[in-house]
Backbone bond lengths (Angstrom), bond angles and torsions (degrees), N, CA, C in turn:
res aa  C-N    CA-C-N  psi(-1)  N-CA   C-N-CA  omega(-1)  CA-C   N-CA-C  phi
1 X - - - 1.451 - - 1.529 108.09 -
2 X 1.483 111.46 115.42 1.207 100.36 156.28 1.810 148.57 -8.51
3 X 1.468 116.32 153.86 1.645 92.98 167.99 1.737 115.62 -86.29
4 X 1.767 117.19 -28.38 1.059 109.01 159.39 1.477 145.09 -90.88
5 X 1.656 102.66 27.81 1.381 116.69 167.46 1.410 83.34 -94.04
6 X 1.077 135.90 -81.98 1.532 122.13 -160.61 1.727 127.45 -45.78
7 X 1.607 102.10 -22.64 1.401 109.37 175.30 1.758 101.69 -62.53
8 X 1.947 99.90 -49.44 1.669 99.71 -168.26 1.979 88.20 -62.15
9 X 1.017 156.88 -91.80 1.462 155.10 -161.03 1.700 95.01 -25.50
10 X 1.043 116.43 -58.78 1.606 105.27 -169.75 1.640 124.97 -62.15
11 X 0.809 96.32 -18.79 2.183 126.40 -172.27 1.832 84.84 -93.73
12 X 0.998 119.63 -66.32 1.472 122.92 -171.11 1.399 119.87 -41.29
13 X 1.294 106.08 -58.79 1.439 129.23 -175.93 1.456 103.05 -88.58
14 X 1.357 141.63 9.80 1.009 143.95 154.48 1.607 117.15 -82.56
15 X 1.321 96.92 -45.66 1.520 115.21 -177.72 1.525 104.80 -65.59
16 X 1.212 130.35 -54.56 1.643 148.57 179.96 1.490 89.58 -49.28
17 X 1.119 109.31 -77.64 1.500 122.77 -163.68 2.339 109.59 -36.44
18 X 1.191 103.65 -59.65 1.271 115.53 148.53 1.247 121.70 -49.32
19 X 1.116 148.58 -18.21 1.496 135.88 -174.63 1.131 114.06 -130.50
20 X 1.907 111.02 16.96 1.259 126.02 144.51 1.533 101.93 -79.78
21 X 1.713 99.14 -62.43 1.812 86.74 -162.70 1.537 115.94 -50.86
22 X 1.585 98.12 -34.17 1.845 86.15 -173.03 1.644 111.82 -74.63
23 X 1.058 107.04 -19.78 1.675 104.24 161.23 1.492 124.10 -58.03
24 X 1.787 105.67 -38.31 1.575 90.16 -177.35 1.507 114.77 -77.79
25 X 1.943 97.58 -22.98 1.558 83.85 172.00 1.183 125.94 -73.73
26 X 1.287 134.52 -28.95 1.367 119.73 171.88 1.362 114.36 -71.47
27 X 1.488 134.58 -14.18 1.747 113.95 164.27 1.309 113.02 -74.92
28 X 1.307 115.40 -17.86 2.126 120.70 169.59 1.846 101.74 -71.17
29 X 0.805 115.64 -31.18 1.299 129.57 163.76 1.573 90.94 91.88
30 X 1.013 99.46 74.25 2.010 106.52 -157.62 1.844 94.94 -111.54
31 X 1.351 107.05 -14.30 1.691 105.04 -158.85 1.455 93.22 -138.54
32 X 1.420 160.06 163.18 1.286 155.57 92.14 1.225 116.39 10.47
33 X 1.860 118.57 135.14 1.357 114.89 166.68 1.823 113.25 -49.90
34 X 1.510 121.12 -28.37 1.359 110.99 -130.43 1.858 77.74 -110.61
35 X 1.379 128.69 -10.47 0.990 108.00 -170.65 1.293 108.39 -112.68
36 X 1.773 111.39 3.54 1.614 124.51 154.78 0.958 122.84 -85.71
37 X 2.002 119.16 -5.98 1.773 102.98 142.09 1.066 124.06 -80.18
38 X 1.310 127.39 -10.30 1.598 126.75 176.03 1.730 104.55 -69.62
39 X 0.974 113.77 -67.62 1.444 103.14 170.96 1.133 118.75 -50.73
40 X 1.334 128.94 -80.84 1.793 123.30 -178.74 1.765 107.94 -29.85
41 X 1.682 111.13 -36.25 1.626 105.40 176.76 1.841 95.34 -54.74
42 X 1.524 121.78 -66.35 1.028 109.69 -141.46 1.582 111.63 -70.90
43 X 1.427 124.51 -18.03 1.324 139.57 160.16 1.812 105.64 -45.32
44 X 1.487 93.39 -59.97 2.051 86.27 -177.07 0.970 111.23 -64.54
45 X 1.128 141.34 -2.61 1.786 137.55 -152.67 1.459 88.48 -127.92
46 X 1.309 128.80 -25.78 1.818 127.55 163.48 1.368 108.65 -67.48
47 X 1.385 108.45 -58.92 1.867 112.98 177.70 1.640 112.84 -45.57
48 X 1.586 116.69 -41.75 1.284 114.99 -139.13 1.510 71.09 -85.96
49 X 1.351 125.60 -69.33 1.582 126.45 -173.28 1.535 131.70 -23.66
50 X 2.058 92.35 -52.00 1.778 92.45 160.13 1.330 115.40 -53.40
51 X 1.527 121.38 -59.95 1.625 118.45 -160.01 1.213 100.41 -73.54
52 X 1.543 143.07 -17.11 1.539 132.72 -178.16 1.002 107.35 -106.58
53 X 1.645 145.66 47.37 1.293 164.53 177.33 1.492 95.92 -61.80
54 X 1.239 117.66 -68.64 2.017 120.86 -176.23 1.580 104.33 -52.26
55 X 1.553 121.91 -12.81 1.771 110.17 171.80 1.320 99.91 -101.38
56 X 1.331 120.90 -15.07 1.533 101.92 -179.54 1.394 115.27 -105.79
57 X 1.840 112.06 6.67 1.226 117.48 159.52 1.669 116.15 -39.97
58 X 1.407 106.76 -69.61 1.675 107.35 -174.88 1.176 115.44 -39.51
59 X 1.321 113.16 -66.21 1.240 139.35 -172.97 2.036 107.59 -32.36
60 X 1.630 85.77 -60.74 1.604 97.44 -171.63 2.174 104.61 -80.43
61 X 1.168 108.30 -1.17 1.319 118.51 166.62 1.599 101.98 -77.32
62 X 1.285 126.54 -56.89 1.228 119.93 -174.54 1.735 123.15 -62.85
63 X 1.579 99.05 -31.78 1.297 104.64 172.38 1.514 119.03 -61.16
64 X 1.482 117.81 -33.86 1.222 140.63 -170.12 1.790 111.85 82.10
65 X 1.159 106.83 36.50 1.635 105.18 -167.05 1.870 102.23 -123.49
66 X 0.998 146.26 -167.83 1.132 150.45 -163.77 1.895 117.60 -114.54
67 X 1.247 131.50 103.04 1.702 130.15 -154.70 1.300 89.46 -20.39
68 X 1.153 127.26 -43.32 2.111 118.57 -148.20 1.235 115.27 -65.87
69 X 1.909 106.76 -30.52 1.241 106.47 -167.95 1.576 119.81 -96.26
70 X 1.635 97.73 -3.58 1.583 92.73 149.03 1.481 124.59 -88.10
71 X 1.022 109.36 -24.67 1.650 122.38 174.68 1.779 112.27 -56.47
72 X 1.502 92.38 -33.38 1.727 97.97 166.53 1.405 106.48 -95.82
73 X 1.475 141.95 -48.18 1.278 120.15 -170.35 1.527 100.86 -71.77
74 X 1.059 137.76 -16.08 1.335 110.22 161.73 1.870 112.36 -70.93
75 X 1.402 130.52 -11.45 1.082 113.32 -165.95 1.693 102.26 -79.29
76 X 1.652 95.10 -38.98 1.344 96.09 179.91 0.897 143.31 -62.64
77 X 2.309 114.55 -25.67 1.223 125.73 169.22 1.535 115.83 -50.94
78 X 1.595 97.08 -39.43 1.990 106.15 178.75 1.392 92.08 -50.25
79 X 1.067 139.72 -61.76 1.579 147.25 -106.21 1.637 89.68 -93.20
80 X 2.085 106.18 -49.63 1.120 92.04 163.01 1.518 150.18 -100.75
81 X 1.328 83.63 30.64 1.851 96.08 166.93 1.444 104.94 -90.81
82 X 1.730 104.44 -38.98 1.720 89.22 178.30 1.420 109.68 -42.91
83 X 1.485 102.72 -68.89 1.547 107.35 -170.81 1.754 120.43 -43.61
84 X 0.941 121.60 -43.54 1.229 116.29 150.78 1.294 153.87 -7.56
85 X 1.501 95.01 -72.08 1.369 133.06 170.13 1.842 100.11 -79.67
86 X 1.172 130.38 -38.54 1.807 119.78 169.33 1.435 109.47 -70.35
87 X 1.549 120.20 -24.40 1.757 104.16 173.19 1.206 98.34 -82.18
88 X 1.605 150.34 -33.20 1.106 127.27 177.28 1.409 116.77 -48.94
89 X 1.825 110.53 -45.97 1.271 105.79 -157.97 1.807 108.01 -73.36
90 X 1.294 121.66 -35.05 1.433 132.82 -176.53 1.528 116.03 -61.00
91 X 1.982 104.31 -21.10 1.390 104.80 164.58 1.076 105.81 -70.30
92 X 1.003 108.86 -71.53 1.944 120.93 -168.11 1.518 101.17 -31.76
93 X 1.620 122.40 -39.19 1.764 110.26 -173.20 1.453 89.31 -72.39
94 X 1.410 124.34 -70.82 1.422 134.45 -175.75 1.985 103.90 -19.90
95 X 0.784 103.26 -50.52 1.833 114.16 -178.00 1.361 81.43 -59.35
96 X 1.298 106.88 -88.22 1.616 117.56 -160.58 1.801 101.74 -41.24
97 X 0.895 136.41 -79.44 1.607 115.23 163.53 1.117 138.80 -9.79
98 X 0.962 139.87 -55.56 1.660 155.00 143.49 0.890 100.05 -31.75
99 X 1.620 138.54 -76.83 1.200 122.26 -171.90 1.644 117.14 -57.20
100 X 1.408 105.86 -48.04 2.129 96.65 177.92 1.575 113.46 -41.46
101 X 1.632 99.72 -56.02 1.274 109.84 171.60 1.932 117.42 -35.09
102 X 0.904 93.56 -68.25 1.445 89.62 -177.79 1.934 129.64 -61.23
103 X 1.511 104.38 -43.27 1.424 102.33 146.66 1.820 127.43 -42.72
104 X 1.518 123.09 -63.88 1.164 107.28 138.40 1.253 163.92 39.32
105 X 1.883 94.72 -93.49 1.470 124.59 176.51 1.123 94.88 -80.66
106 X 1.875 141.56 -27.39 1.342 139.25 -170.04 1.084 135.13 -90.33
107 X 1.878 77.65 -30.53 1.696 88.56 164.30 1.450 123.98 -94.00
108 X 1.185 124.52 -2.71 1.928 124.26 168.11 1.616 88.73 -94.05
109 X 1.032 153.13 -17.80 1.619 133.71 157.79 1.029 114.24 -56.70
110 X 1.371 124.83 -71.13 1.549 133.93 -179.23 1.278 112.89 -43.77
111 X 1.685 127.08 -25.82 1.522 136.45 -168.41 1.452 103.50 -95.05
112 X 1.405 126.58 -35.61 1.040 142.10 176.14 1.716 116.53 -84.72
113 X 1.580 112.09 -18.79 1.747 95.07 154.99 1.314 107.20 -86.19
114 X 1.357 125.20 -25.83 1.475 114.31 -168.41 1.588 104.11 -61.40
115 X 1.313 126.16 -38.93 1.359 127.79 166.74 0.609 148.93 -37.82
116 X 1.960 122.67 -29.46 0.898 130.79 -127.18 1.982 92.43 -131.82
C-alpha cells in the first residue's frame, strides 16, 4: 500500500472517528444543535478532502504544497470559523450577563429601601 493510500485511510478514519464522538455528544445533548453542524461540517470537509485527494492534486500543485496540507488548511480554516463564531457567541452571553447582573443589583436595592 502506498504512503498516500494510508495517509487517505488515516485522515479518513480520523474524520469518522470524530463525527462519531461529536454525534454522541450531541444525542447526550452535551453540545448545541448548531454547533454540531460546525463540527460534523468540519469532519465532512476532512472525509471529502481525504477521499478527493486526485481533485485537490491540481489545486495543491499550483500552491506548490503537498494534497494533505490543503486538506488540513482547509480543516483548520473550519476550525477557525468555529472558533470565531464561539467568541461571538460567549460575548453576546457575557453582554447578556452584565445586563441580568445589573437589573439584579437594582432590584435587591429598591427591595432593600423598601425595608428599611
Amino acid at each position: 500500500m502506498s504512503n498516500k493510500a494510508v495517509q487517505i485511510l488515516e485522515i479518513s478514519a480520523i474524520a469518522v472517528l470524530m463525527g462519531a464522538l461529536i454525534f454522541s455528544l450531541a444525542k447526550r445533548q452535551l453540545i448545541s444543535f448548531r454547533y454540531t453542524v460546525g463540527w460534523l461540517g468540519l469532519c465532512v470537509v476532512t472525509l471529502l478532502g481525504a477521499v478527493l485527494v486526485p481533485v485537490v492534486e491540481p489545486f495543491a500543485k499550483f500552491l506548490k504544497v503537498d494534497p494533505f496540507t490543503v486538506v488540513g488548511g482547509s480543516a483548520l480554516l473550519i476550525l477557525l470559523a468555529i472558533c470565531i463564531q464561539l467568541s461571538i457567541s460567549i460575548s453576546g452571553l457575557q453582554r447578556q450577563l452584565h445586563k441580568v447582573n445589573e437589573v439584579v443589583a437594582l432590584l435587591r436595592n429598591k427591595v432593600e429601601n423598601e425595608f428599611d
